[in-house]
DOBAFI-684795 format. One record per residue (C-alpha): x, y, z. Coordinates in steps of 0.001 Angstrom, whole numbers, m for minus. Example, Ala and Ser with C-alpha at 12.3 -4.5 7.8 and 13.67 -1.06 7.14 Angstrom:
BEGIN
@X->12300	Y->m4500	Z->7800
@X->13670	Y->m1060	Z->7140
//
This chain:
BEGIN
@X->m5460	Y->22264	Z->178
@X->m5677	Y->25540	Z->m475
@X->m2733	Y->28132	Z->m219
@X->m4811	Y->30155	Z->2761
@X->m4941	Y->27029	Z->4556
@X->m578	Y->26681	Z->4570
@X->1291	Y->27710	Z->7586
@X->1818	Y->31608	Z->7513
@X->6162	Y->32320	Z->8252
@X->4908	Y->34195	Z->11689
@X->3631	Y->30710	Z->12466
@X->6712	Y->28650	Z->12406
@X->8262	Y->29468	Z->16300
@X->4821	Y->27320	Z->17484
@X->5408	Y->24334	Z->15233
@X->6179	Y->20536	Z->15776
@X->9514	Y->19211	Z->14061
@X->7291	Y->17336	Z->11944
@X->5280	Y->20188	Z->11152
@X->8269	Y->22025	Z->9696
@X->9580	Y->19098	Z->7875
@X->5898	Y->19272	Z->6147
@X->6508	Y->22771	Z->5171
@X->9825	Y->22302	Z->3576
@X->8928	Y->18527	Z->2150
@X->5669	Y->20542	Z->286
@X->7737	Y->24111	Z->m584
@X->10327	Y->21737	Z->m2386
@X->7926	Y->19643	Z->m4301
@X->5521	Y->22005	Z->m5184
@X->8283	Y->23829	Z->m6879
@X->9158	Y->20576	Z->m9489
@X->5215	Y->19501	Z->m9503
@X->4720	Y->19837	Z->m12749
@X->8243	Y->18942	Z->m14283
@X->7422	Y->15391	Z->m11494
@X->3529	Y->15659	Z->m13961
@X->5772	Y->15641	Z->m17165
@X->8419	Y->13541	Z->m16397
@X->5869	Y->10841	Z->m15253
@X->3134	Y->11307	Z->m18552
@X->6360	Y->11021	Z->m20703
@X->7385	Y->7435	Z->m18599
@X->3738	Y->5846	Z->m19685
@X->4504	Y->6607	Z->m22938
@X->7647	Y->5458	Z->m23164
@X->5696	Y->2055	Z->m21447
@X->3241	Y->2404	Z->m23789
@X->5347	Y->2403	Z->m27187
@X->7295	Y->m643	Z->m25442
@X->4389	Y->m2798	Z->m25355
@X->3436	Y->m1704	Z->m29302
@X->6692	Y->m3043	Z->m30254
@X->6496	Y->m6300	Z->m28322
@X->3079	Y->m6666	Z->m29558
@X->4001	Y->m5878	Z->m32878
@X->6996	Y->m8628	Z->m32972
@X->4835	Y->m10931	Z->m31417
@X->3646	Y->m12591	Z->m34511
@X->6900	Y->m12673	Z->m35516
@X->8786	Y->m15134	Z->m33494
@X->8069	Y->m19001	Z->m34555
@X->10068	Y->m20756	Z->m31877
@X->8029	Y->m21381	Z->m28192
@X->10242	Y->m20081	Z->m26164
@X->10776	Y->m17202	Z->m27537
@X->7068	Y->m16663	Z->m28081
@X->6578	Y->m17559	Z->m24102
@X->9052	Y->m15163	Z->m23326
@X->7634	Y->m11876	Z->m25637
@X->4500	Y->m12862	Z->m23720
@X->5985	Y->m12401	Z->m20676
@X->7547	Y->m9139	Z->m21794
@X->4199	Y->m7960	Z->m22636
@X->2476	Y->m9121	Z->m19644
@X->5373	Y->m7268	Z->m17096
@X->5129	Y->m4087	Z->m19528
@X->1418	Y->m4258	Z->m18954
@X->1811	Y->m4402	Z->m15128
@X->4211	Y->m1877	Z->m14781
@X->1974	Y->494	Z->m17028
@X->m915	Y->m64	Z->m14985
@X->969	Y->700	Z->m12300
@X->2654	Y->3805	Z->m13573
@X->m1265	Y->5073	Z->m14927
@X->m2093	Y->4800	Z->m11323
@X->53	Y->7092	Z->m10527
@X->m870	Y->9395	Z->m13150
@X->m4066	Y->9608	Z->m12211
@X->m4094	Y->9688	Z->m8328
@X->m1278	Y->12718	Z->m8889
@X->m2349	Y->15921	Z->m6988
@X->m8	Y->18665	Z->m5287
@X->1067	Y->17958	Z->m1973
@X->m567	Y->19652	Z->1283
@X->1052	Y->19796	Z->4679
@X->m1516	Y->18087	Z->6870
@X->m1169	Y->15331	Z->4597
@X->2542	Y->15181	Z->5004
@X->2646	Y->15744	Z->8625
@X->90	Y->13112	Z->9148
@X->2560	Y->10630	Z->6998
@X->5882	Y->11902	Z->9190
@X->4309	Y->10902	Z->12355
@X->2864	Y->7546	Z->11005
@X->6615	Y->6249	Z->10442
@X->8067	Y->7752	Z->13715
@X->5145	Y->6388	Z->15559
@X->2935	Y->3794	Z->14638
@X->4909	Y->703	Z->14700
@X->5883	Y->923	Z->18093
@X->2259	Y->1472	Z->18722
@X->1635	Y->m1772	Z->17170
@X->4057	Y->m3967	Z->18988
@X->2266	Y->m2375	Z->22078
@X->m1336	Y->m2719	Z->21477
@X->m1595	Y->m5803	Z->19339
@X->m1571	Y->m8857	Z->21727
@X->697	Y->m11635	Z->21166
@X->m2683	Y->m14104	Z->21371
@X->m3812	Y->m11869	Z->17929
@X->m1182	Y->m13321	Z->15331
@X->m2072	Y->m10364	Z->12596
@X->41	Y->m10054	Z->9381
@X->852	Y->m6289	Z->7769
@X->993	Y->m6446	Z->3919
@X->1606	Y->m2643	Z->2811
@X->671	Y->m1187	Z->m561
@X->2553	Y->2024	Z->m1736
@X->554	Y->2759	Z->m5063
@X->m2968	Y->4146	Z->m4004
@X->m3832	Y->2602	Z->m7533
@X->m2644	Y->m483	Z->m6765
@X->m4688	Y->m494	Z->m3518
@X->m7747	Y->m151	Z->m5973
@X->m6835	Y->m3183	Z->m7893
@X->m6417	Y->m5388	Z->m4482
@X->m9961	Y->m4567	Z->m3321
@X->m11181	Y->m4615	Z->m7180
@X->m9938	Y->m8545	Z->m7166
@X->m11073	Y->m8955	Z->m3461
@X->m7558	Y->m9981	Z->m2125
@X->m4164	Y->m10279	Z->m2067
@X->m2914	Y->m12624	Z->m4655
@X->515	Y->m14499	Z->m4928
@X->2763	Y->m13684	Z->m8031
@X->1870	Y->m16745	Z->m9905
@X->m1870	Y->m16170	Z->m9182
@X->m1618	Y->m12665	Z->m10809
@X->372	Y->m14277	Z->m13799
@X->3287	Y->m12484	Z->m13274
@X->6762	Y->m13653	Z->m14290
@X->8994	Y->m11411	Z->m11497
@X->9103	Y->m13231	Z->m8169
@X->9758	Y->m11497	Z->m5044
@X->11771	Y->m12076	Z->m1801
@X->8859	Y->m14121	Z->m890
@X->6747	Y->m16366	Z->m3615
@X->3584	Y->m15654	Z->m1895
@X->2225	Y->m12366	Z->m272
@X->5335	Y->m10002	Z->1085
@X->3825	Y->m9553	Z->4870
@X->5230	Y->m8609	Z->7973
@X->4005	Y->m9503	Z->11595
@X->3547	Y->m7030	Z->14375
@X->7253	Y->m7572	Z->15549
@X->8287	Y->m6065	Z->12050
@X->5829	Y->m4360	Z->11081
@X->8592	Y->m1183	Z->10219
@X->8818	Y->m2934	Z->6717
@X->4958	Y->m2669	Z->5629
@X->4838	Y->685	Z->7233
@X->7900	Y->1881	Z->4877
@X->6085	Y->m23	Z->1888
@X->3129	Y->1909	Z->2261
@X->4614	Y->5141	Z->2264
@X->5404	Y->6243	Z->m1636
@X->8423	Y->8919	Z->m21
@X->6734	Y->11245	Z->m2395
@X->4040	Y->13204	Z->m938
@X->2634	Y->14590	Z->m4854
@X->408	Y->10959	Z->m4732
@X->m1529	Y->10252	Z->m2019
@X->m468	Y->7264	Z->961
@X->m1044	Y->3726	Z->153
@X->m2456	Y->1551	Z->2486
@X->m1636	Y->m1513	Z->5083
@X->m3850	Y->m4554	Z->4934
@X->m4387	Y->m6351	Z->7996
@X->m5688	Y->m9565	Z->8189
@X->m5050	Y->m13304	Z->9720
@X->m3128	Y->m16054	Z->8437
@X->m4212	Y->m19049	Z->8041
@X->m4169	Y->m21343	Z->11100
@X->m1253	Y->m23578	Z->9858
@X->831	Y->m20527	Z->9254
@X->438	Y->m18849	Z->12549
@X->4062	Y->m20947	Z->13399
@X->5509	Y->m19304	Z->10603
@X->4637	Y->m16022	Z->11426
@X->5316	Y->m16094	Z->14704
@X->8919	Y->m17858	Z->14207
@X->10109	Y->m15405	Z->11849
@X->9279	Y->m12330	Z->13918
@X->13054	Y->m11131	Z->14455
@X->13256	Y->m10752	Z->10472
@X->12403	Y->m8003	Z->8213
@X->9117	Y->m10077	Z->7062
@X->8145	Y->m13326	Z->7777
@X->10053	Y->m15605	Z->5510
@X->8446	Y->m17054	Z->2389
@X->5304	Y->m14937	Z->3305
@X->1752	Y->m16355	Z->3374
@X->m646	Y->m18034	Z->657
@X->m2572	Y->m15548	Z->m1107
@X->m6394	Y->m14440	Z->710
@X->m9381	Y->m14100	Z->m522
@X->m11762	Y->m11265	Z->1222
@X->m14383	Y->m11576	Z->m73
@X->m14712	Y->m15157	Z->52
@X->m13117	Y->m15105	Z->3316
@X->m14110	Y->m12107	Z->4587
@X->m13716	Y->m12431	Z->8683
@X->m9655	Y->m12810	Z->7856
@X->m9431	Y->m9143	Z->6681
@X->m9082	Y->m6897	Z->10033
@X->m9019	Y->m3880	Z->8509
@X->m7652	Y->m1463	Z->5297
@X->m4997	Y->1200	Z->6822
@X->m4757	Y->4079	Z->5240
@X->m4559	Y->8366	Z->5557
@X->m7436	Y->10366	Z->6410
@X->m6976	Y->11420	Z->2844
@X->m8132	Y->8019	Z->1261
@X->m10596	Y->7021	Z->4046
@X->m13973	Y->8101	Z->1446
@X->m12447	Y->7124	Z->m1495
@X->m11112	Y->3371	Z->m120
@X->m14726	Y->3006	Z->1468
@X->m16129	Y->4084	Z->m2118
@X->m13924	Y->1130	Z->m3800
@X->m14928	Y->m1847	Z->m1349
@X->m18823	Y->m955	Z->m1530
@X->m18421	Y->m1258	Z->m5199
@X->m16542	Y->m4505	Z->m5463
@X->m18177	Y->m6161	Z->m2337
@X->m15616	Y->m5886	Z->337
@X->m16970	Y->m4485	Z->4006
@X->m16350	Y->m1177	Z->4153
@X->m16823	Y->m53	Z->7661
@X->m13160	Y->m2309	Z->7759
@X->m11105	Y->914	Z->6342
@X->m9558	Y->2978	Z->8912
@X->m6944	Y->5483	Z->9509
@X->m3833	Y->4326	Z->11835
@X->m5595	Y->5324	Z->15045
@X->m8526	Y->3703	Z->14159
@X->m6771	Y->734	Z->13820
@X->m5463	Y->708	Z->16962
@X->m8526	Y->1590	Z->18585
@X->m10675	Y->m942	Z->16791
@X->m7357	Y->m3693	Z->18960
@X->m8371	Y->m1865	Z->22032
@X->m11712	Y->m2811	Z->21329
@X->m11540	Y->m6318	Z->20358
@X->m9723	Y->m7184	Z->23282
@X->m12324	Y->m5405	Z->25737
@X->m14837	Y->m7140	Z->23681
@X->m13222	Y->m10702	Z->24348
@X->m12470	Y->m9445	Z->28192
@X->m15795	Y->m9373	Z->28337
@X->m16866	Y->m12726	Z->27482
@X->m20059	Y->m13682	Z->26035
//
């Protein structure tokens, strides 16, 4: 955004609380933006020399389980990097309407949720901080379990981290990055499958629902995915990413959206055939 487009001083009397946390949130970080540039370049090298050293070593070690575990070194190193060029690249200053948008999101869209989504629509919220990361889901057409990714790190739950709409706080918060330099991640929505609708539903007073769900498939299952959540921001870009690795695209939406395309669904089964 451009600086004619920020909120002039004269303006601030007619503004929203959440309008002048944006202003202060984007004066404060547009001060460090490009010590945060730096700072975050020098990180993926310091990744990037890592994974030379492992790599180099590599060859070196004649007992399996050390070998097994330098592999795993190298394979975490390698997902962190990726992780950490994502950021690099999706990096941009930060504008108010973008942070604004983000402020309200937290204060008000999980209550939204628990309102609108009917108890008869047993939805799961998986949310994705790292715009890049977000690329990488769609790229592989799904969310994958840790083991399914190769991964040796194991979360809180061995499957996919989701939340229902009961707790849906916690995929809201994972969403968010809390730095408003890189752009909002996204929530996916989608259905479990029917023998873990019990789950879901039983673990509702939690954080998450315990032990998560088995990893999904969108493209191969593609009337589970109820839509891609994400800023106004991201909406072109997201859409851009699921044409090009076969995922529907008309199924990315901002928060409203969302809970418009509920309102709709339900009108739509009110309505019978």
């Amino acid at each position: 955004m451009s600086e004619s487009n920020e909120t002039k001083p004269n303006q601030i009397e007619n503004l929203s609380a959440e309008q002048i946390i944006a202003i202060n949130i984007v004066k404060k970080e547009k001060a460090t933006f490009n010590e945060t540039v730096t700072r975050n370049m020098s990180i993926v090298d310091e990744i990037r020399n890592r994974i030379d050293r492992l790599k180099q070593n590599e060859n070196e070690e004649k007992e399996t389980y050390k070998a097994e575990r330098r592999a795993r070194q190298i394979a975490d190193a390698e997902r962190v990097l990726r992780i950490r060029e994502g950021i690099i690249e999706f990096t941009r200053p930060p504008f108010e309407k973008d942070v604004e948008y983000r402020l309200k999101v937290i204060k008000s869209f999980p209550k939204k949720v628990k309102e609108t989504v009917p108890d008869t629509l047993p939805l799961v919220f998986h949310g994705t901080r790292n715009i890049g990361d977000v690329r990488q889901i769609i790229k592989t057409n799904g969310l994958l379990t840790p083991e399914e990714r190769g991964e040796s790190i194991i979360s809180f739950a061995s499957q996919i981290d989701v939340g229902a709409k009961t707790n849906i706080r916690t995929p809201c918060e994972f969403a968010e990055p809390n730095y408003y330099w890189i752009p909002y991640g996204a929530i996916f929505s989608f259905l479990p499958k029917p023998e873990e609708v019990e789950k879901v539903n039983r673990t509702a007073d939690g954080t998450e629902v315990f032990g998560g769900v088995n990893g999904v498939n969108f493209k191969q299952e593609p009337e589970r995915l109820f839509g891609i959540i994400t800023s106004p921001e991201n909406i072109e870009q997201v859409q851009k990413w699921c044409i090009e690795y076969g995922l529907d695209s008309s199924k990315v939406m901002t928060h409203d959206g969302f809970l418009e395309s509920i309102t709709n669904t339900q009108t739509n089964l009110s309505a019978g055939p």
